[in-house]
C-alpha positions in Angstrom: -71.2 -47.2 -33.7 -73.4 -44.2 -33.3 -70.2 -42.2 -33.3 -68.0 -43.3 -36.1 -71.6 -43.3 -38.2 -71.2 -39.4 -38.1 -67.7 -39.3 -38.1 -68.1 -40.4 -41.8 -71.5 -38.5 -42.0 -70.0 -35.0 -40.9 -67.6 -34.8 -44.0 -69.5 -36.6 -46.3 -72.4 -34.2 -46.1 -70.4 -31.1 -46.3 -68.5 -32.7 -49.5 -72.4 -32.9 -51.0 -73.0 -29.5 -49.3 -70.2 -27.5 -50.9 -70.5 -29.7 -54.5 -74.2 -28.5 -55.0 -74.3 -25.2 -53.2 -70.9 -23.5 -53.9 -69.1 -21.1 -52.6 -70.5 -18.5 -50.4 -68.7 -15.8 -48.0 -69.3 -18.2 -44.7 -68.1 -21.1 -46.4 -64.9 -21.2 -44.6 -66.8 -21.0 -41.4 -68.8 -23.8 -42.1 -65.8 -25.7 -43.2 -64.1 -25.4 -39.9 -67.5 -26.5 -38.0 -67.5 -29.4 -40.1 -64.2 -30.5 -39.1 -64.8 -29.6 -35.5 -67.6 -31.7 -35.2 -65.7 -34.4 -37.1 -63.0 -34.3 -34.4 -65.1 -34.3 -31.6 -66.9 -37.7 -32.6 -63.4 -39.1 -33.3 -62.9 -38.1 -29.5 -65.3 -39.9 -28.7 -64.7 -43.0 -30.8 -60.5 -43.2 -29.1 -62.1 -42.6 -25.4 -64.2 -45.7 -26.0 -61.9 -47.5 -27.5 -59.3 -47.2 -25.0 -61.7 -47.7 -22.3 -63.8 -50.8 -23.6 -61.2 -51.9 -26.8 -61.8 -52.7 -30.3 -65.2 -52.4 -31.9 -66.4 -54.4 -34.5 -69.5 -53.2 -36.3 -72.8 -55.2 -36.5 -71.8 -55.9 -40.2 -67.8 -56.5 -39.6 -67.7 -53.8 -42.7 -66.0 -51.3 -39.5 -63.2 -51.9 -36.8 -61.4 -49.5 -34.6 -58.9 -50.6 -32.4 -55.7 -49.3 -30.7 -53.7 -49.1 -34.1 -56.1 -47.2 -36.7 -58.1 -45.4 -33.9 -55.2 -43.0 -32.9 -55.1 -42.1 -36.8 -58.3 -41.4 -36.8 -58.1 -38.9 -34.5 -54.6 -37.0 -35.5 -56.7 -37.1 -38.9 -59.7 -35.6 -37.7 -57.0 -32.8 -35.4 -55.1 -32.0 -38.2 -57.8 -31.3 -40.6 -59.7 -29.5 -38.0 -56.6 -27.0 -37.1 -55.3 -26.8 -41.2 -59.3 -25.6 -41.9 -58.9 -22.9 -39.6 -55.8 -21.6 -41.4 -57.2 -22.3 -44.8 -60.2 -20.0 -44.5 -58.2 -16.7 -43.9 -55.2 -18.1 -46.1 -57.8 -18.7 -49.4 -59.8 -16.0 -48.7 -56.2 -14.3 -49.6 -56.1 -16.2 -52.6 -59.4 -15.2 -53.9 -58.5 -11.4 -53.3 -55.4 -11.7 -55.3 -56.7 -13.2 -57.9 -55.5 -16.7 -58.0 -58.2 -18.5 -57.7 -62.4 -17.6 -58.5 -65.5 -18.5 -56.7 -65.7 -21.6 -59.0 -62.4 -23.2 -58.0 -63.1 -22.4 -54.3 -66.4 -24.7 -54.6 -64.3 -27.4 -55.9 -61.5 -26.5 -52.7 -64.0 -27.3 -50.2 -66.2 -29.7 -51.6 -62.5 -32.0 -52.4 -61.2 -30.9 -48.7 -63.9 -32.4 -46.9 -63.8 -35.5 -49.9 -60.5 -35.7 -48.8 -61.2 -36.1 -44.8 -63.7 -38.5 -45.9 -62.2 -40.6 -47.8 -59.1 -41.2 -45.2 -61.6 -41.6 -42.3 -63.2 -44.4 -43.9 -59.4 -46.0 -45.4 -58.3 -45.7 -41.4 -61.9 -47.3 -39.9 -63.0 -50.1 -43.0 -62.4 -53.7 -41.4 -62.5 -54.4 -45.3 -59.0 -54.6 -47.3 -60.5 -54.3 -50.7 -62.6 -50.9 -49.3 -59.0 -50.1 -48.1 -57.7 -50.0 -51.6 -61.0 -48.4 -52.4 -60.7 -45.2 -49.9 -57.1 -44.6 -50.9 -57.6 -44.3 -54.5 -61.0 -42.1 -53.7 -58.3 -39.9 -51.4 -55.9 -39.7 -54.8 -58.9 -38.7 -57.0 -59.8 -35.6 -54.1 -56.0 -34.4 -54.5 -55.1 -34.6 -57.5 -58.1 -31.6 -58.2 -56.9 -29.8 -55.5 -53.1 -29.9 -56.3 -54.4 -28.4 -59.9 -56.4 -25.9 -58.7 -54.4 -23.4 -59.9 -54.9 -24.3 -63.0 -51.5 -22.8 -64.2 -49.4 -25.4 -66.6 -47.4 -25.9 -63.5 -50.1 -27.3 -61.1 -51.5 -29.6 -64.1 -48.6 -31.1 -65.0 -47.9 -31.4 -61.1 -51.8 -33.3 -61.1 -51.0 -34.7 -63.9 -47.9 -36.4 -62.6 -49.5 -37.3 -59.5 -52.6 -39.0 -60.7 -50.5 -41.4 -63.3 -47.5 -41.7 -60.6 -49.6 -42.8 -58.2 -52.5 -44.4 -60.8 -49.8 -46.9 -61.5 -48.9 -47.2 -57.9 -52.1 -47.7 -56.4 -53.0 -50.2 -59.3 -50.0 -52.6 -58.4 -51.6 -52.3 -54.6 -55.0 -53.6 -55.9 -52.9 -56.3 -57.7 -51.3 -57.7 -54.4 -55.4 -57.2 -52.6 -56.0 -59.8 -54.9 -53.3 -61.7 -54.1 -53.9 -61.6 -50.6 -57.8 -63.0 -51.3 -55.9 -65.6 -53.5 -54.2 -67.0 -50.9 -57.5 -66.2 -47.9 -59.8 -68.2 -50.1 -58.3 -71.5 -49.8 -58.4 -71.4 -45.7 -61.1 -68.6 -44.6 -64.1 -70.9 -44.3 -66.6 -68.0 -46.1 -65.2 -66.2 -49.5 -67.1 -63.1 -48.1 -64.6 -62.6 -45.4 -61.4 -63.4 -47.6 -60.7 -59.3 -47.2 -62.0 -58.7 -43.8 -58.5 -57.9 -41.4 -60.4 -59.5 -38.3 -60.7 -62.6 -39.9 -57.6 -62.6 -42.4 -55.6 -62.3 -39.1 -56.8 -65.5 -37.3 -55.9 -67.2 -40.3 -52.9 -65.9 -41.6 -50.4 -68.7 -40.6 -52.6 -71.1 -42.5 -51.9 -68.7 -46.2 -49.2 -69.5 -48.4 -46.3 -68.3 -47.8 -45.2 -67.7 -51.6 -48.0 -66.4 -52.8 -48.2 -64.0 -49.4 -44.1 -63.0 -50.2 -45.2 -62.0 -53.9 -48.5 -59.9 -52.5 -46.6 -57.8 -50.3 -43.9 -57.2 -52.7 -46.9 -55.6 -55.0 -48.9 -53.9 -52.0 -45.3 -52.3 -50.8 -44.9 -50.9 -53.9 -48.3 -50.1 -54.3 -48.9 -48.4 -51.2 -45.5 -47.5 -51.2 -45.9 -44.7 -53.8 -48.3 -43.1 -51.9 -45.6 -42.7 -48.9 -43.4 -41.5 -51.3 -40.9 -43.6 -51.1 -37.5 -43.4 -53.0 -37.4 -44.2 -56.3 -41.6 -43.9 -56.6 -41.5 -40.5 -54.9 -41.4 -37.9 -57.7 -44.9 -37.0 -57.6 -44.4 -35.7 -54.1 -42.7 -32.2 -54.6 -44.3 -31.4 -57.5 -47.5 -31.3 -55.7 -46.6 -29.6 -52.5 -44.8 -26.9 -54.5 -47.8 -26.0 -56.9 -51.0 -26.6 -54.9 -52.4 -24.7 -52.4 -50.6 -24.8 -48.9 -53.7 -26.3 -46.8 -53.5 -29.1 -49.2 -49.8 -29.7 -48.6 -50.3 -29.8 -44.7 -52.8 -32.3 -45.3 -51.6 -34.1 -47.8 -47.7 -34.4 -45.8 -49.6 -34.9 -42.4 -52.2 -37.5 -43.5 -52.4 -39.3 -46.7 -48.6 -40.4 -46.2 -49.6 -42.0 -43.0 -52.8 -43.9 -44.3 -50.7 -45.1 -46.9 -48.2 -46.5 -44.5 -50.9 -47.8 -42.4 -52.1 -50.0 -45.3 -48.9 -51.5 -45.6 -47.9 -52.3 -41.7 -51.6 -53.9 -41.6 -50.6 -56.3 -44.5 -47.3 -57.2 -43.0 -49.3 -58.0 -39.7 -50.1 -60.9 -42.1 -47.4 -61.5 -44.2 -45.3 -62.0 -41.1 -46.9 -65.4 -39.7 -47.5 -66.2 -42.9 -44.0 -66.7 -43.9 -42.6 -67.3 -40.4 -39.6 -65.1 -41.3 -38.4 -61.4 -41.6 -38.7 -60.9 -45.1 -41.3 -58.5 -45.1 -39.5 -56.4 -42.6 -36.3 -56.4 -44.7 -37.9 -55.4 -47.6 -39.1 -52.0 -45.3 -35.8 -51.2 -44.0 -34.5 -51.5 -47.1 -36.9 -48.9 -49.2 -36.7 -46.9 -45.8 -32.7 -46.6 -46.0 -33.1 -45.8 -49.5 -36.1 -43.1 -49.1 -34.2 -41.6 -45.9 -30.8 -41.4 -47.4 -31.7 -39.8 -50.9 -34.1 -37.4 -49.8 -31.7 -35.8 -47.1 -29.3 -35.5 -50.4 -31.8 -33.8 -51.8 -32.7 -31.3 -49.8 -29.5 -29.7 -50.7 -30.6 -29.0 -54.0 -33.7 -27.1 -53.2 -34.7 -23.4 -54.8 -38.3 -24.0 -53.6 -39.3 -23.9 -49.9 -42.1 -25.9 -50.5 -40.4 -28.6 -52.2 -38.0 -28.6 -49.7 -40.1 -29.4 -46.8 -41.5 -32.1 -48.7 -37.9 -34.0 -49.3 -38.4 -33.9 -45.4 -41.4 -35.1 -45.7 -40.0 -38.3 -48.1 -37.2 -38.2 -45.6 -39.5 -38.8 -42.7 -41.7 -41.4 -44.1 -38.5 -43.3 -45.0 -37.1 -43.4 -41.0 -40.8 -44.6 -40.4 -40.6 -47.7 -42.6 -37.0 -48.1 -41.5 -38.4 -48.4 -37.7 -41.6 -50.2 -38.9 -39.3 -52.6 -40.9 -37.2 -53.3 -37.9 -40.2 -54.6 -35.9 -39.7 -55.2 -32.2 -41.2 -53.3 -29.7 -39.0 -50.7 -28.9 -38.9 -49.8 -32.8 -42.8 -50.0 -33.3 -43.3 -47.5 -30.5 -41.0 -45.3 -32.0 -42.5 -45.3 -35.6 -45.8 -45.3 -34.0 -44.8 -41.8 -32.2 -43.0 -40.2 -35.2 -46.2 -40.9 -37.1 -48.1 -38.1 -34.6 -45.4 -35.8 -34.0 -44.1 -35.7 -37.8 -48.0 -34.8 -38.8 -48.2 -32.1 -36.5 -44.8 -30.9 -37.4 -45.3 -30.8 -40.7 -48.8 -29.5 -41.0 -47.5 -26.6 -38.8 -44.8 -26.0 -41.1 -46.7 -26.1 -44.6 -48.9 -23.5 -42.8 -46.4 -21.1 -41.7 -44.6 -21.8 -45.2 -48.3 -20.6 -46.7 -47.7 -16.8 -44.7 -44.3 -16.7 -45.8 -45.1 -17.4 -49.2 -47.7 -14.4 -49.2 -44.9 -12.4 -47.1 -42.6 -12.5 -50.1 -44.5 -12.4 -52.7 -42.7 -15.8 -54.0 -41.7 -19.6 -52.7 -38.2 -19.2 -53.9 -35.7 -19.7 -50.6 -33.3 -16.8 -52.7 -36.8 -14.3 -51.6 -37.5 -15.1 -48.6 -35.4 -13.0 -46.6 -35.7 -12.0 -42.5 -39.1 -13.1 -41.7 -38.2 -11.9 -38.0 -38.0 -8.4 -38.6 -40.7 -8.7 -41.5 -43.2 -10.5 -38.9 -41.7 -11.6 -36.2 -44.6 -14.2 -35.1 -44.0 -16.1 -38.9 -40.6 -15.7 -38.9 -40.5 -17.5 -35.2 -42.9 -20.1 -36.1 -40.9 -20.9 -38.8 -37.8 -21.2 -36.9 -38.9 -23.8 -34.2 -41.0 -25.8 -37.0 -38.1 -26.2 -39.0 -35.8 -27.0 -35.1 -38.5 -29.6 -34.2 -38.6 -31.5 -37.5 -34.8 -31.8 -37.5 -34.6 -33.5 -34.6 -33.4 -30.7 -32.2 -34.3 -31.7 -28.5 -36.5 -31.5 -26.3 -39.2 -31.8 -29.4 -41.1 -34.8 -29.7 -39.1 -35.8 -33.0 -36.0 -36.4 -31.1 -37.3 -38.2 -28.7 -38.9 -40.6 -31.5 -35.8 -40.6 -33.2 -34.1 -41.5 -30.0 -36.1 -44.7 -29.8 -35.2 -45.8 -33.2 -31.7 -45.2 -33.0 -32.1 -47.7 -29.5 -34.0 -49.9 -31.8 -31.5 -49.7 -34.3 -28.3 -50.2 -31.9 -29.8 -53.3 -30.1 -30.8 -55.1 -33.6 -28.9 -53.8 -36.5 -25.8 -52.0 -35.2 -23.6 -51.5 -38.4 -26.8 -49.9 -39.7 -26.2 -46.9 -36.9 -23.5 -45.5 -39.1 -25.6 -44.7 -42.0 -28.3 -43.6 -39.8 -26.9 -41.3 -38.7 -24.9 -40.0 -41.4 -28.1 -39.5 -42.7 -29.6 -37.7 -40.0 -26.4 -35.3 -40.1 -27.0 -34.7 -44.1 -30.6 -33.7 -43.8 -30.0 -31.5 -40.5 -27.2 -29.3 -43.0 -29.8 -30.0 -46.0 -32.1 -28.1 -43.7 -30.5 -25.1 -42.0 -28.5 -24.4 -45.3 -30.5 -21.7 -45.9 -32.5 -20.8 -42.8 -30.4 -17.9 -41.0 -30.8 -15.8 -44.4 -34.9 -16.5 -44.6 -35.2 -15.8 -40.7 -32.5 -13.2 -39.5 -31.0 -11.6 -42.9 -32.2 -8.3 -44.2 -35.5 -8.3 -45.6 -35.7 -7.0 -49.4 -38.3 -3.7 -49.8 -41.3 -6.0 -51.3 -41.6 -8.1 -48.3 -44.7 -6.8 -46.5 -46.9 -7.4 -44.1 -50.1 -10.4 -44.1 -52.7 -11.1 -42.0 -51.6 -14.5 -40.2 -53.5 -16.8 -38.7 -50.6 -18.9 -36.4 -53.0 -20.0 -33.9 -52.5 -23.6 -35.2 -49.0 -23.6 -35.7 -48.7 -22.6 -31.6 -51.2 -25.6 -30.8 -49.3 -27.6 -33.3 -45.8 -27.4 -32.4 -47.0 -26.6 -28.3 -48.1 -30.8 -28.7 -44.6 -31.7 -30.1 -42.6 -29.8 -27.5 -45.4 -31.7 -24.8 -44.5 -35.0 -26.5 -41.0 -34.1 -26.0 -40.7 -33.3 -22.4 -43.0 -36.2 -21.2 -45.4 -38.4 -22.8 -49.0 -38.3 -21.0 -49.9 -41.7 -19.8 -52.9 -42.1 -21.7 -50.8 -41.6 -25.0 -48.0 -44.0 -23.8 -50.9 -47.2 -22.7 -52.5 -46.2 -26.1 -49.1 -46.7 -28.7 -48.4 -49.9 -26.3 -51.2 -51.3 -27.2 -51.0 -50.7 -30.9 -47.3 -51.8 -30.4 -48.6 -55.2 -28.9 -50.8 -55.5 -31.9 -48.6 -55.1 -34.5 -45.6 -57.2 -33.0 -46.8 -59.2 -30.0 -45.5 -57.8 -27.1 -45.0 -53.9 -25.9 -42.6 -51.8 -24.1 -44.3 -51.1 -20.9 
């Protein structure tokens, strides 16, 4: 436990460390360090879980096992590789005037709050500290998605925080709900909320009062995935915070959100001894999936676009999640990692191109190739890989659903589909006049940091050619968890 202890300690201490001593010129080094040192006990934590499985803490307050312990680390990755963007791209900001030393205290001290906060969501074997970490992780964005502090970004922080207030407070609603119904057949009230013991009784918990908790905690949680119709809080904040917080914020909190949920229908499940649960996914999934690929023909805002794909994404996840069966679980399990690193390579190419053109409307962002040809390629293969386009590792998740799909639900294929088609067009609509059109005189030249991107979107093509062995025996096992029985 030695490891996860400083895990948690590493961020915690620099959230304390930049909240009391400020902002200094080597802040952004020390933020990186932080997060490197973070990653590297979160290496630790997956090798030993993989080699000696789950570990239960002295206390039962911490498990890891094959489900949460793979988050844990694409957590720990992503905010490793975004905080090496983010120091070049808001020492930018600083020069230019848009933010001050004062708001870059608060940008480091709510970064690390952020890593924090999600670390602990992903590694607590309590439900109710669950609930706890995910609201602590709304309170951390919401000041960074203001930091501007134009009237914009606080009405976008603004929207978020009651959006998602409301959300998270119909998730604490169903917690209780789920203690309601532990209480009456977990032998000690102080374990109603811990998963390790909710689990070995959860055919014993009424089914009625079980169906009504989940309905709550989907919802609940649901918000925080953005999912349609509770996504509107989503765009606004990508499109007026600062871009390290949108590759963060698209690449992790979505997933920890999801998490919470697939853990609760790990209980709900044998609880009611049918597919209800399930249903209820697909059905928020089909809805998220189909209106955000709509949407992303109606987007003037490149950030705003990508995070339509982002609601678009986190829709086909529940879909597949909602599906259940091995072959689906795998899949969502694999889009999970390859949709983060996709995504977080986009926002931070998005970030350059934003400082490129001087603007984040699509109509001024013209021929990033001939502008700065690195950018402008980065951000041609991010946007290939998270539509799908073999051999990226998207397609090849995507692949497995649509299997999923035509072995279970065949006349659901059709809409699928359809829907896949719709966001594709949504997402080239415009990207042969931002990459190879002629670039307007005020474009100009930015000191990029892509190093990240390349590592990023060099995984995803990996993922796509041929999953390493290690990877495939780890998702089996979380696909055995969550369902009963794997693929391999």
């Amino acid at each position: 436990m030695i490891a996860l202890s400083l895990t948690l300690f590493f961020p915690l201490s620099g959230l304390f460390l930049f909240g009391f001593i400020g902002h200094w010129r080597s802040a952004g080094s020390i933020n990186v360090a932080i997060s490197i040192c973070t990653f590297v006990t979160t290496l630790i934590i997956a090798l030993d879980v993989f080699r000696y499985g789950p570990i239960l803490s002295p206390g039962k307050f911490f498990y890891i096992d094959a489900f949460n312990v793979y988050l844990l680390l694409l957590n720990a990755f992503v905010g490793m590789t975004t905080a090496i963007f983010s120091g070049r791209y808001m020492a930018h900001e600083v020069a230019i005037g848009r933010v001050d030393d004062k708001r870059m205290r608060l940008y480091y001290a709510m970064y690390q709050g952020f890593l924090f906060t999600m670390l602990v969501a992903l590694s607590t074997n309590n439900l109710g500290v669950l609930w706890v970490s995910i609201e602590g992780a709304t309170l951390t964005t919401v000041l960074l998605v203001s930091l501007y502090r134009t009237p914009e970004s606080i009405e976008a922080g603004w929207k978020y925080f009651i959006i998602c207030g409301v959300g998270i407070s119909q998730a604490l609603f169903g917690t209780i709900l789920v203690y309601f119904a532990a209480e009456k057949v977990v032998p000690g009230h102080d374990d109603g909320l811990l998963w390790t013991v909710l689990q070995d009784h959860a055919v014993k918990m009424d089914p009625g009062v079980m169906a009504l908790a989940f309905v709550f905690l989907l919802v609940g949680y649901g918000t925080k995935v953005g999912l349609v119709p509770l996504h509107n809080w989503l765009p606004d904040a990508h499109s007026e915070g600062p871009t390290p917080m949108s590759a963060i914020l698209s690449g992790l909190l979505l997933n920890v959100a999801l998490y919470a949920i697939v853990r609760f229908k790990m209980l709900v499940d044998p609880a009611l001894g049918t597919h209800l649960a399930g249903n209820l996914m697909m059905g928020f999934g089909m809805l998220s999936f189909s209106v955000a690929g709509l949407l992303l023909h109606r987007q003037y805002d490149v950030k705003r676009m990508f995070s339509y794909s982002s609601i678009e994404h986190m829709g086909l996840i529940t879909f597949a999640f909602g599906i259940g069966g091995p072959l689906a679980t795998f899949g969502a399990l694999l889009h999970m990692i390859v949709h983060s690193l996709t995504k977080s390579a986009i926002f931070i190419t998005v970030g350059h191109v934003a400082h490129i053109a001087g603007s984040q409307a699509i109509n001024q962002i013209r021929g990033l190739l001939h502008t700065q040809p690195f950018v402008g390629w980065g951000f041609l293969i991010g946007t290939c890989a998270i539509a799908g386009l073999p051999p990226f590792g998207i397609f090849t998740s995507e692949f497995l659903l649509f299997t999923a799909t035509i072995k279970s639900y065949p006349w659901l294929v059709p809409p699928l589909f359809i829907g896949l088609t719709v966001a594709f067009a949504g997402l080239f609509r415009n990207l042969q006049s931002m990459v190879f059109g002629e670039p307007p005189e005020n474009q100009k030249q930015v000191a990029a940091n892509m190093w990240p991107v390349v590592v990023h979107l060099g995984l995803v093509l990996w993922l796509g050619l041929a999953i390493p062995a290690l990877l495939a025996q780890w998702l089996n096992q979380a696909t055995i968890m969550i369902v009963g029985r794997g693929i391999l």
